[in-house]
C-alpha positions in Angstrom: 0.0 0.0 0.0 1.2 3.4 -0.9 0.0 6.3 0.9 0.2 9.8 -0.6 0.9 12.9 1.3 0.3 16.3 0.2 -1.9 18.0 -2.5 -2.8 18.8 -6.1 -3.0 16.4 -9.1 1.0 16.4 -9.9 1.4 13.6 -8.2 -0.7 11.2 -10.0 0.9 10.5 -12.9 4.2 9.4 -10.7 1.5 7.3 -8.9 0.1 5.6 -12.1 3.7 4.9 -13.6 4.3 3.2 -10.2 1.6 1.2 -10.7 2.7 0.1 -14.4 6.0 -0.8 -13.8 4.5 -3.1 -10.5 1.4 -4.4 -12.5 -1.1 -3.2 -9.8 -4.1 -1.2 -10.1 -4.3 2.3 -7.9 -7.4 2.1 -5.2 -9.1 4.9 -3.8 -9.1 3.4 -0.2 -12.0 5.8 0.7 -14.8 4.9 -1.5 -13.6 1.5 -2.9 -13.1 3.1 -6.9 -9.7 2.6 -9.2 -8.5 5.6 -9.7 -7.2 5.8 -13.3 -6.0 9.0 -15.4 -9.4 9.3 -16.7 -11.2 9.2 -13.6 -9.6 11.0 -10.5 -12.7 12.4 -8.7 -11.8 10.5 -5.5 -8.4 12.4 -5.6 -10.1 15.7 -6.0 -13.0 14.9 -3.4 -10.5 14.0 -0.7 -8.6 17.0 -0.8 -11.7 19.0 -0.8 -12.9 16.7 2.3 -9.1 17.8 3.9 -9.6 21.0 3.6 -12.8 21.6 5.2 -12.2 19.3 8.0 -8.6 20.7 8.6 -9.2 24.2 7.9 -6.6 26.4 5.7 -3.1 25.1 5.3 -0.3 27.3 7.5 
């Protein structure tokens, strides 16, 4: 398991070439969906989520 830290999208494409060169599919732990470079919306909706629960970033 590979846990991200941080924010924005730049990070996913790093992510999805991981994946490749393992063979392995990238899960949104949250909701249960692949993530794939067409479809990132569980990304997007748990930043959003992080920033309203932990307020604005110092």
């Amino acid at each position: 398991m590979l846990h991200i830290r941080g924010s924005g999208g730049d990070v996913l494409p790093d992510v999805f070439r991981l994946a490749e060169a393992l063979r392995c599919k990238v899960l949104d732990c949250a909701n249960g969906d692949l993530i794939t470079p067409g479809h990132t919306s569980g990304w997007e909706a748990f930043q959003e989520y992080r920033e309203r629960a932990l307020g604005p970033s110092q």
